[in-house]
DSSP file (Angstrom, degrees, kcal/mol; ACC not computed):
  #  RESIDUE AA STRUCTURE BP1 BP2  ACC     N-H-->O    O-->H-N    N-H-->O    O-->H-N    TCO  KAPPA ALPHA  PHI   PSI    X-CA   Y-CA   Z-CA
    1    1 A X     >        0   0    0      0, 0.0     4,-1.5     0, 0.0     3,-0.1   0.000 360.0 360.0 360.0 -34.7   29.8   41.2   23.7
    2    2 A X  H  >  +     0   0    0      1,-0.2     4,-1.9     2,-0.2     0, 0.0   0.798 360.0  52.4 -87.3 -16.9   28.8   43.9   21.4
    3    3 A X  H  > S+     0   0    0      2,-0.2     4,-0.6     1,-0.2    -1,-0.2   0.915  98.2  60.8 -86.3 -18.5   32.0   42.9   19.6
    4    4 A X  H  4 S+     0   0    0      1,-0.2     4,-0.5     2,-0.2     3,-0.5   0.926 107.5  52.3 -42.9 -70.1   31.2   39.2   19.2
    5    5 A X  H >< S+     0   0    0     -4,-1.5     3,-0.8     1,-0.3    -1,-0.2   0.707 101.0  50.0 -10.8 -66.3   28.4   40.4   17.3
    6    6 A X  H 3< S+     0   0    0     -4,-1.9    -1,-0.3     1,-0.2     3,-0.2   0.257  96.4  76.5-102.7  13.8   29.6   42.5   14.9
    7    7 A X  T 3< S+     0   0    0     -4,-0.6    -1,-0.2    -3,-0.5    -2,-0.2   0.744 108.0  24.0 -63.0 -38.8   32.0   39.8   14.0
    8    8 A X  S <  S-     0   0    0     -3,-0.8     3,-0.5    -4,-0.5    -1,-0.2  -0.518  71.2-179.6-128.7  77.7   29.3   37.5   12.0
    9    9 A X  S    S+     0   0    0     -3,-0.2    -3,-0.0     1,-0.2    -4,-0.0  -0.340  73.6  13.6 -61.4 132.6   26.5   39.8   10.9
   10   10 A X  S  > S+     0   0    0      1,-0.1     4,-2.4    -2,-0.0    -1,-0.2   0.678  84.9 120.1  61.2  24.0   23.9   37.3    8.9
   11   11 A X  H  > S+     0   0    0     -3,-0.5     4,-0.5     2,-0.2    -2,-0.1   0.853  73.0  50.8 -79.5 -26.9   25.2   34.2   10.1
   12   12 A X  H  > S+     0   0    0      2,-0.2     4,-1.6    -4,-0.1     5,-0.2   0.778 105.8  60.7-100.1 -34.2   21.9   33.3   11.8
   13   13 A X  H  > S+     0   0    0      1,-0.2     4,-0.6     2,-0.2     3,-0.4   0.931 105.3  47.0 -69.0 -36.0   20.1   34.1    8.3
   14   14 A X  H  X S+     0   0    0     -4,-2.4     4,-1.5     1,-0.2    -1,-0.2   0.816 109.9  52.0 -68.2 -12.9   22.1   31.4    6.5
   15   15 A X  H  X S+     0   0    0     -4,-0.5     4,-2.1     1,-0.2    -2,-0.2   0.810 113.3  47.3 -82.0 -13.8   21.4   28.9    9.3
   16   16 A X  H  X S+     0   0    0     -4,-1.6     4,-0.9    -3,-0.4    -1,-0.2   0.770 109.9  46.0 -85.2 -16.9   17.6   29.8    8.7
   17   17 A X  H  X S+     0   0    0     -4,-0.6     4,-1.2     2,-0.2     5,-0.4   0.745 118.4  47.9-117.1 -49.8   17.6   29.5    5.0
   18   18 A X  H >X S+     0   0    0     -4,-1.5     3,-3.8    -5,-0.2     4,-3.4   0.973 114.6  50.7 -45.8 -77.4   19.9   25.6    5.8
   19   19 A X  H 3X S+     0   0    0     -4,-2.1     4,-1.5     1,-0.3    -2,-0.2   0.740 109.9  41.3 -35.7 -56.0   17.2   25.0    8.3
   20   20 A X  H 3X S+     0   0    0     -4,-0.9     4,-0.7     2,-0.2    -1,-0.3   0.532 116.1  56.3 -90.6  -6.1   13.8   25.7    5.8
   21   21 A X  H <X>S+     0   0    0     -3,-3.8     4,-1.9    -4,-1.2     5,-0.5   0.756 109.4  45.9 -80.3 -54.6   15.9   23.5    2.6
   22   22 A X  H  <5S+     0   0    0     -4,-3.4     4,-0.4    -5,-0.4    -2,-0.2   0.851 112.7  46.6 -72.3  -4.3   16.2   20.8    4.9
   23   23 A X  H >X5S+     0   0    0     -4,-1.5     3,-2.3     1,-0.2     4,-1.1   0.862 110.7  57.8 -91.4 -54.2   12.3   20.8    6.2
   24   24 A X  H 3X5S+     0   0    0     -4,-0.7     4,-0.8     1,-0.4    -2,-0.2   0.748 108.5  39.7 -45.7 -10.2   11.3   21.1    2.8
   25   25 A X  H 3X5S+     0   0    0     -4,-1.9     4,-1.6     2,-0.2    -1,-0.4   0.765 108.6  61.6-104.6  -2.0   12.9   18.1    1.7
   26   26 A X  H <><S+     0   0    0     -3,-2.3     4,-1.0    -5,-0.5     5,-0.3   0.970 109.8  49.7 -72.8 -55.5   11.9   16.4    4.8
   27   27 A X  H  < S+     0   0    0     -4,-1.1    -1,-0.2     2,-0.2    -2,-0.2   0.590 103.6  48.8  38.7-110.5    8.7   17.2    3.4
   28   28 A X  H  < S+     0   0    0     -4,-0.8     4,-0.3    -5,-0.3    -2,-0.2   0.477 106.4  62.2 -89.9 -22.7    8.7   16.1    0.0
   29   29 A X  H >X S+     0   0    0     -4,-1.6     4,-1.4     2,-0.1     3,-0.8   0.851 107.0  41.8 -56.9 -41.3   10.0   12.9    1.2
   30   30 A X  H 3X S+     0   0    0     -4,-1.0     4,-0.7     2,-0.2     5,-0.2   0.425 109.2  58.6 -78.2 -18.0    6.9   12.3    3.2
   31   31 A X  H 34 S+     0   0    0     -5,-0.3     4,-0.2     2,-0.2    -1,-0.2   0.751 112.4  42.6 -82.9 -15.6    4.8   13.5    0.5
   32   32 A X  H <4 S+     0   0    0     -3,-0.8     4,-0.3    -4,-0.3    -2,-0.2   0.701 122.2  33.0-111.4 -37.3    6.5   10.7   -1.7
   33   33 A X  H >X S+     0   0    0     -4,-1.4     3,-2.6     1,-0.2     4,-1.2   0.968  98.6  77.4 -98.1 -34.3    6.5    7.8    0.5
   34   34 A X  H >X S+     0   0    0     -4,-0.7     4,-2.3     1,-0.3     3,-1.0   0.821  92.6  58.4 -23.7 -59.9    3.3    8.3    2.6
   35   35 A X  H 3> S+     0   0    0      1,-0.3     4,-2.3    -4,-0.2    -1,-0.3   0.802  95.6  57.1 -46.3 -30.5    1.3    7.1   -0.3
   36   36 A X  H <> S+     0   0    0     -3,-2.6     4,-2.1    -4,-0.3    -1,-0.3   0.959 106.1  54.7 -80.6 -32.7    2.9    3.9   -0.5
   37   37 A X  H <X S+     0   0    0     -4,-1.2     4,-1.9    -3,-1.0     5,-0.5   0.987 112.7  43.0 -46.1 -66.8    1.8    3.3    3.4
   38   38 A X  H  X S+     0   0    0     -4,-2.3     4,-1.1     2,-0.3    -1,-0.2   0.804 107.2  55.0 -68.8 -28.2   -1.7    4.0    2.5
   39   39 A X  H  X S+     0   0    0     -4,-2.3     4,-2.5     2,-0.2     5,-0.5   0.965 107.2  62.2 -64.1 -48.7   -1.9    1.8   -1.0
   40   40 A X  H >X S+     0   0    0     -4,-2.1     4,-1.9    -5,-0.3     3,-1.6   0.985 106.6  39.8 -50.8 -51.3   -0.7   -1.0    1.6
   41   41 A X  H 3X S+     0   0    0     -4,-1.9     4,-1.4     1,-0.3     5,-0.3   0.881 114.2  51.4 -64.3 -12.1   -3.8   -0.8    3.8
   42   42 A X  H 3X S+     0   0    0     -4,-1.1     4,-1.0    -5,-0.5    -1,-0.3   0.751 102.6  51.0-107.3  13.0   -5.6   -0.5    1.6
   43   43 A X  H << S+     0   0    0     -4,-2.5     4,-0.5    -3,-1.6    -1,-0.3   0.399 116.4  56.1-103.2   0.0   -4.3   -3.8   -0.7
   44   44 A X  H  X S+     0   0    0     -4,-1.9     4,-1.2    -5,-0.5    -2,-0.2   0.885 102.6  51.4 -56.1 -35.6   -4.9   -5.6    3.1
   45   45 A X  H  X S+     0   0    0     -4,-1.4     4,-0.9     2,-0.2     3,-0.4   0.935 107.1  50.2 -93.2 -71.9   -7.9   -4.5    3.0
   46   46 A X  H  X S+     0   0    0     -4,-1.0     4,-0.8    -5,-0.3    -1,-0.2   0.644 109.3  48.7 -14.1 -40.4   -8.5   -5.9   -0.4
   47   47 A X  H  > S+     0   0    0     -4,-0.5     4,-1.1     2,-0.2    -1,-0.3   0.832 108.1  59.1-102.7 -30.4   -7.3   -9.3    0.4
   48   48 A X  H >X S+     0   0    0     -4,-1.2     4,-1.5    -3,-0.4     3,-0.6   0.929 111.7  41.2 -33.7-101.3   -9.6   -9.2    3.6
   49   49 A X  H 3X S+     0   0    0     -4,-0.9     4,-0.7     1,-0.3    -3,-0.2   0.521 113.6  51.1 -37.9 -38.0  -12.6   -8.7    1.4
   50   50 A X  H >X S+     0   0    0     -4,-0.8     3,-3.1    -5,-0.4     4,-1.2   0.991 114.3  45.3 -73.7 -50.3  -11.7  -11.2   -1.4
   51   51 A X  H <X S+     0   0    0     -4,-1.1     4,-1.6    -3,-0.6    -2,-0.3   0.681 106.5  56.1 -33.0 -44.9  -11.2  -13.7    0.9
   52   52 A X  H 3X S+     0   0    0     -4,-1.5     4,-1.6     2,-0.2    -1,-0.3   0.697 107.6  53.3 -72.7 -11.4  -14.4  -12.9    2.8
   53   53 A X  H <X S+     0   0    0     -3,-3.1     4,-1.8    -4,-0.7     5,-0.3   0.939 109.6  46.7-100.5 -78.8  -16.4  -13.4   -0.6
   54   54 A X  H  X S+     0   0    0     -4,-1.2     4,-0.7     1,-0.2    -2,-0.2   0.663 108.8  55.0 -72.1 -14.0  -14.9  -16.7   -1.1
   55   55 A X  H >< S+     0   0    0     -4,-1.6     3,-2.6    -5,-0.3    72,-0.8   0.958 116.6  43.9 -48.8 -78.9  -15.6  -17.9    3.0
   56   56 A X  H 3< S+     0   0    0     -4,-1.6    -2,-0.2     1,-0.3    -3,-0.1   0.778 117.9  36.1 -56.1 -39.9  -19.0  -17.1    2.2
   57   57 A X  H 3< S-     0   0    0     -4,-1.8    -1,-0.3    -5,-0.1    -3,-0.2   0.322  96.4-127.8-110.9  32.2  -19.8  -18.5   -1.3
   58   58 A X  S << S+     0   0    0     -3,-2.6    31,-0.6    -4,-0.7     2,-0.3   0.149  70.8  73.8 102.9 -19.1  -17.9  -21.3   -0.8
   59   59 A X  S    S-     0   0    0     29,-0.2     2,-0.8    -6,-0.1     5,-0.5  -0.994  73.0-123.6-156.8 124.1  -15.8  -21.0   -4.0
   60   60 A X  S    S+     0   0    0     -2,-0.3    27,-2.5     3,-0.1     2,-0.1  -0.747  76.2  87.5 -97.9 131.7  -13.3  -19.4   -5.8
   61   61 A X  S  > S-     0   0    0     -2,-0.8     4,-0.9    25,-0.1     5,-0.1  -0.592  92.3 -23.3-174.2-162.9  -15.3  -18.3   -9.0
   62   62 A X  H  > S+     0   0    0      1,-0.2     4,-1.6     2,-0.2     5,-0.1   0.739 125.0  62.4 -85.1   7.0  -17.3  -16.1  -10.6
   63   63 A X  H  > S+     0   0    0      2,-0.2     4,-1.3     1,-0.2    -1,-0.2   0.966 109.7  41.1 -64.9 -57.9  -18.4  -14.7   -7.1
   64   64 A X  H  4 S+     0   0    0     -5,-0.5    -1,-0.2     1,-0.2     4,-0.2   0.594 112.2  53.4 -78.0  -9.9  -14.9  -13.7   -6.3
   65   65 A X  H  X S+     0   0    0     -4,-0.9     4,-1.2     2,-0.2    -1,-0.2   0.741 109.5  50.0 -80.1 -45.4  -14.2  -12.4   -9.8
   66   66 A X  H  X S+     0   0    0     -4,-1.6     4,-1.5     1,-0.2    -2,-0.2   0.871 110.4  49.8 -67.9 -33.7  -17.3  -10.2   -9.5
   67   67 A X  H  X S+     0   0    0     -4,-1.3     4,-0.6     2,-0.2    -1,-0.2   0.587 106.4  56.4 -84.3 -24.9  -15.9   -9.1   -6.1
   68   68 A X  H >> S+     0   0    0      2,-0.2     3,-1.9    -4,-0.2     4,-1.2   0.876 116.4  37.7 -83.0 -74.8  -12.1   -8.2   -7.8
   69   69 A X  H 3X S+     0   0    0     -4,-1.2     4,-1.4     1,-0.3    -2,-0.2   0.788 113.8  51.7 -38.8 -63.8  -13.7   -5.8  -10.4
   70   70 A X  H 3X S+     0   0    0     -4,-1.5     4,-1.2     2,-0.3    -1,-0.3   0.643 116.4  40.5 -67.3 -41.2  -16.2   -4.5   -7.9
   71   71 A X  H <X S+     0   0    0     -3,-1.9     4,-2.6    -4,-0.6    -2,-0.2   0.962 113.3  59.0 -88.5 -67.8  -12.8   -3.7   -5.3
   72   72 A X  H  <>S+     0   0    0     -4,-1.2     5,-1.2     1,-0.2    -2,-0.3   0.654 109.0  41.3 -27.6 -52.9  -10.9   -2.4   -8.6
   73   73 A X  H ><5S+     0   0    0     -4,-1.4     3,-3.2    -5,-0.3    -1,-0.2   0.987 120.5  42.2 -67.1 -69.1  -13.7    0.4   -9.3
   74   74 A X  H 3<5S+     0   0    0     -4,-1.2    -2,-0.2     1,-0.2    -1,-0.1   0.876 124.0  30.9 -62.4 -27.3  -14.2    1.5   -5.7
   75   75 A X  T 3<5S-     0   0    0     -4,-2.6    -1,-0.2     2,-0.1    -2,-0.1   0.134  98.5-129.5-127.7  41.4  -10.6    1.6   -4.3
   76   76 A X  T < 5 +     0   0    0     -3,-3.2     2,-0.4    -5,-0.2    -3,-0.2   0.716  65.5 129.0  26.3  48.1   -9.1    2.6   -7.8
   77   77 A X      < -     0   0    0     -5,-1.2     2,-0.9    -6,-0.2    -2,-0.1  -0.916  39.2-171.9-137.9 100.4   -6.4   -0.4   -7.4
   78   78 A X        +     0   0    0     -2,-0.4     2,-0.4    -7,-0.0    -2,-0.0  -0.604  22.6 164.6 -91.8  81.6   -5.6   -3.2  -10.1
   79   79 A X        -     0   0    0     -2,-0.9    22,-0.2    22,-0.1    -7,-0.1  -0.736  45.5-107.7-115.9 166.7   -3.4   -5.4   -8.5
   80   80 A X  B     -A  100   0A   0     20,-1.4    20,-1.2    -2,-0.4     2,-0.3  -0.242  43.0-159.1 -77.3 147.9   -2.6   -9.1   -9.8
   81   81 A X        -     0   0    0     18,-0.2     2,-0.2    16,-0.0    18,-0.2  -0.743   8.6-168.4-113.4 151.5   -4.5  -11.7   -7.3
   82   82 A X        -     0   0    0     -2,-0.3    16,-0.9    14,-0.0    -2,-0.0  -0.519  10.3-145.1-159.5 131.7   -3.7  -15.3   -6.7
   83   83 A X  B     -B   97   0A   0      2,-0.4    14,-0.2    -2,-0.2     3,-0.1   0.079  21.7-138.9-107.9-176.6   -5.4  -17.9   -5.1
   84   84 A X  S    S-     0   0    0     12,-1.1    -1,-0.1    13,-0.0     2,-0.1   0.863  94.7  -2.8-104.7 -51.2   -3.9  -20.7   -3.2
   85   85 A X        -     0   0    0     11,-0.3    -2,-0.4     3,-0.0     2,-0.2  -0.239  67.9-128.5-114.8-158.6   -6.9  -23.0   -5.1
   86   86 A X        +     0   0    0      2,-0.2     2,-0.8    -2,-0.1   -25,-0.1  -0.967  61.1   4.3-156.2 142.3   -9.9  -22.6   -7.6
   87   87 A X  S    S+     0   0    0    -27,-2.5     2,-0.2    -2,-0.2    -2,-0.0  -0.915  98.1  21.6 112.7-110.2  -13.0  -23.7   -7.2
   88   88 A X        -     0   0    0     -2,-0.8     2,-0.8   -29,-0.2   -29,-0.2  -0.482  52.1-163.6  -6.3 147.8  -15.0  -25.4   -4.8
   89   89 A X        -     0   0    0    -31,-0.6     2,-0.2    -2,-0.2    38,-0.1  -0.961  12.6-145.7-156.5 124.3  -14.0  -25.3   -1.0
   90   90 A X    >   -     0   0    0     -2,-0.8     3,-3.9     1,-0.1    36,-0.5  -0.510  45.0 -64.7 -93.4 170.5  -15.5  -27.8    1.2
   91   91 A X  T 3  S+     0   0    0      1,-0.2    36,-0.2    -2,-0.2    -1,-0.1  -0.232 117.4  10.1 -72.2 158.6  -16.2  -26.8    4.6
   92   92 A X  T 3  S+     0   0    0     34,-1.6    -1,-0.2     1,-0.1     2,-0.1   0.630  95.6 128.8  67.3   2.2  -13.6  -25.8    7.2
   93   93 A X    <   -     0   0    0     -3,-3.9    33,-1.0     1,-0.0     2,-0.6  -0.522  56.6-128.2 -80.6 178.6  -10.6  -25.9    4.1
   94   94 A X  E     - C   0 125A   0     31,-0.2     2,-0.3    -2,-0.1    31,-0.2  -0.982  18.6-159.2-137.1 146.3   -8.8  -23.2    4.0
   95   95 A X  E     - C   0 124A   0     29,-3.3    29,-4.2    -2,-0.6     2,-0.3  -0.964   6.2-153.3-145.3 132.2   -8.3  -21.3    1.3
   96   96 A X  E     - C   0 123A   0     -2,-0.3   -12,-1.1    27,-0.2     2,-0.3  -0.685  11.7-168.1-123.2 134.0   -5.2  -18.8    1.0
   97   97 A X  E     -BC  83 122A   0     25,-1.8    25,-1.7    -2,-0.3     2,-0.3  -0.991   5.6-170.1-129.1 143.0   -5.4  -15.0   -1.7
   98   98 A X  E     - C   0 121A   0    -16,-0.9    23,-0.3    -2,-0.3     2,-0.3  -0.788   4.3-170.3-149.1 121.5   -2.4  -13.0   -2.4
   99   99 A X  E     - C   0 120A   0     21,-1.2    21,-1.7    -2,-0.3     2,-0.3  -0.852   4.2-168.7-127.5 125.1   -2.3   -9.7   -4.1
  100  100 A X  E     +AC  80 119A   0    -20,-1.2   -20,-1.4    -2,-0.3     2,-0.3  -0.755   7.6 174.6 -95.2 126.5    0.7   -7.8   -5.4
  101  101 A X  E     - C   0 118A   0     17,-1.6    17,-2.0    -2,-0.3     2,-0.4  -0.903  27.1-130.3-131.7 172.4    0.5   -4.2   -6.5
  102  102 A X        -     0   0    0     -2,-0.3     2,-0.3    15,-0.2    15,-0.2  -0.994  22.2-168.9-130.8 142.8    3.7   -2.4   -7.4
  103  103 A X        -     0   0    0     -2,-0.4    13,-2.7    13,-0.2     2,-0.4  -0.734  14.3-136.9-120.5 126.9    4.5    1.0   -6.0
  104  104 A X        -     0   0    0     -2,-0.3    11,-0.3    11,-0.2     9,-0.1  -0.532  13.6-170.7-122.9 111.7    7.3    3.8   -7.0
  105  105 A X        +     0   0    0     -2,-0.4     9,-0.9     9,-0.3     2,-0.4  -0.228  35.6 114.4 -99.1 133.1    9.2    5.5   -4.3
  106  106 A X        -     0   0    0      7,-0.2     6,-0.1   -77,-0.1     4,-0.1  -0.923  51.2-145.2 177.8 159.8   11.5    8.6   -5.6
  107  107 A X  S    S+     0   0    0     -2,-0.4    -1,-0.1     4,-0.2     5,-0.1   0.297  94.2  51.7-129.8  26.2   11.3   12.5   -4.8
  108  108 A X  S >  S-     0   0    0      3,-0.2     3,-0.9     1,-0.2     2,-0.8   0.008 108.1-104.3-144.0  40.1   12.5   13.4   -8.4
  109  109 A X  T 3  S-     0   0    0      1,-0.3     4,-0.3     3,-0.1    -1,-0.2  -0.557  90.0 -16.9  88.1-119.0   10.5   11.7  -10.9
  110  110 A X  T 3  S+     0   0    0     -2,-0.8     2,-0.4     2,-0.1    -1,-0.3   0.901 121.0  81.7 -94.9 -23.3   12.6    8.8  -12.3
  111  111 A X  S <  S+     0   0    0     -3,-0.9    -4,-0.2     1,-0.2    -3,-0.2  -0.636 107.0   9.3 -63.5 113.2   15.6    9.9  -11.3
  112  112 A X  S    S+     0   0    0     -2,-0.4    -1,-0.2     1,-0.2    -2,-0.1  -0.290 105.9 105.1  96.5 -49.3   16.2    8.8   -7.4
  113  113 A X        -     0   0    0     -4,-0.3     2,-0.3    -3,-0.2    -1,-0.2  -0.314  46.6-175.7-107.8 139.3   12.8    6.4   -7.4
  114  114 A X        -     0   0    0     -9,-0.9    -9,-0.3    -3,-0.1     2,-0.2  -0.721  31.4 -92.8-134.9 177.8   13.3    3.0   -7.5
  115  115 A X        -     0   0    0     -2,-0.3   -11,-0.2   -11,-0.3     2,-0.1  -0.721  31.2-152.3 -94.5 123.8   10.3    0.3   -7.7
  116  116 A X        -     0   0    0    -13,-2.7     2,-0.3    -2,-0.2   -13,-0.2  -0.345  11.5-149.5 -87.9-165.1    8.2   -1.7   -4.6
  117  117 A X        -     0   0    0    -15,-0.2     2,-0.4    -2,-0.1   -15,-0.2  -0.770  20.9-165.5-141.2 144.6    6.4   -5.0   -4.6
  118  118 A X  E     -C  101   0A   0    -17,-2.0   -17,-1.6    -2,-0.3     2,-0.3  -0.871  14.8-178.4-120.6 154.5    3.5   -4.4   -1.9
  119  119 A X  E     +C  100   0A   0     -2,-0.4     2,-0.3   -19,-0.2   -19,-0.2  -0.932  12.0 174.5-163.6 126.0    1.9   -7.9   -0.9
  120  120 A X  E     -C   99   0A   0    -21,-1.7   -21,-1.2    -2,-0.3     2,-0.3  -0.947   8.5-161.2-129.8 170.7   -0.7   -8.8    1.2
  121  121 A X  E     -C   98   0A   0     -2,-0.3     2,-0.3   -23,-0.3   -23,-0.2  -0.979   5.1-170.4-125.4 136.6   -2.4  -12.0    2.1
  122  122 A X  E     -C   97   0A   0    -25,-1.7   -25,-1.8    -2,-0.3     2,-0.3  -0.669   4.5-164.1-103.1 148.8   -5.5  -13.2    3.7
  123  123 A X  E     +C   96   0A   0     -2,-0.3     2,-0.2   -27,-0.2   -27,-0.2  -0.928  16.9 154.3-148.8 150.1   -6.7  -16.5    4.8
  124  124 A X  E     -C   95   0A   0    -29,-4.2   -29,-3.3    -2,-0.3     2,-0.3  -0.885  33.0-126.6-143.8 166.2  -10.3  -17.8    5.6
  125  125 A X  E     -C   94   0A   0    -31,-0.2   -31,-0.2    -2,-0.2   -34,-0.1  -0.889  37.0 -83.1-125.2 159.6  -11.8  -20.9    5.6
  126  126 A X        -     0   0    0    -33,-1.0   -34,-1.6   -36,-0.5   -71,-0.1  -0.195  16.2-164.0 -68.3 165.6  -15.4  -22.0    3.7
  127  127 A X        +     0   0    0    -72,-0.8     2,-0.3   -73,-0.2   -36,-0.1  -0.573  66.6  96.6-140.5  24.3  -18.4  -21.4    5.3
  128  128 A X        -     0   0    0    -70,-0.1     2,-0.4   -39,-0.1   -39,-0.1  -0.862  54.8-160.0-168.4 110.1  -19.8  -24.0    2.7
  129  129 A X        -     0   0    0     -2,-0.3     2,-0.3   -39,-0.2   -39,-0.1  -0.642  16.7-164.6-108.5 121.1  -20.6  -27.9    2.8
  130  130 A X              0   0    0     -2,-0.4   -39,-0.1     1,-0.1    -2,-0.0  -0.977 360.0 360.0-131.0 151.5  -20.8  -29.3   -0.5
  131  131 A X              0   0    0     -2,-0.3    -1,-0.1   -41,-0.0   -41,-0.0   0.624 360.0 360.0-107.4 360.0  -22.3  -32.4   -0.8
């Protein structure tokens, strides 16, 4: 046994030093893509809300335009919007938003990181009979 031993002296210190590169990139992987998770909920979240502003006033307008800016400030996200219509919505239509933000995944800057398209979409229908 004792010779077994003295046969690889520091052999378990290079497997520890292998071990603590590969949690560190494990890591720095998670540190790079985690964020893109969380900008998806939170462009869901986004297309919930415009959506809910055009159920309720009826219109895709300046109501829902005030409501983009107003989601832009608070959850520090400009992403491009587009409605299925414009305009009026009579009651019970349904009326379709989809918003695109673009994301970039990499763990070394530009090198490695390639580009995402994140998309969500909502749909609601008016709340609002016009006559």
């Amino acid at each position: 046994m004792k010779k077994r031993l003295k046969k690889r002296p520091g052999e378990g210190y290079i497997d520890v030093c292998v071990l603590v590169v590969c949690a560190m990139l494990v890591v720095a992987f998670a540190l790079r893509v985690l964020p893109v998770f969380i900008a998806k909920q939170q462009l869901n979240t986004y297309a919930t809300e415009l959506v809910r502003e055009a159920e309720i006033s009826g219109r895709v307008g300046t109501e829902t335009t005030l409501r983009e800016q107003v989601l832009n400030e608070r959850m520090g996200i400009t992403p491009t919007v587009e409605w299925s219509q414009t305009g009026n919505i009579q009651l019970n239509r349904e009326v379709t938003v989809t918003v695109r933000l673009y994301a970039n995944i990499g763990l070394f800057g530009d090198f490695g990181s390639f580009p995402v398209t994140l998309t969500a979409q909502a749909t609601g229908k008016s709340e609002v009979y016009w006559k």
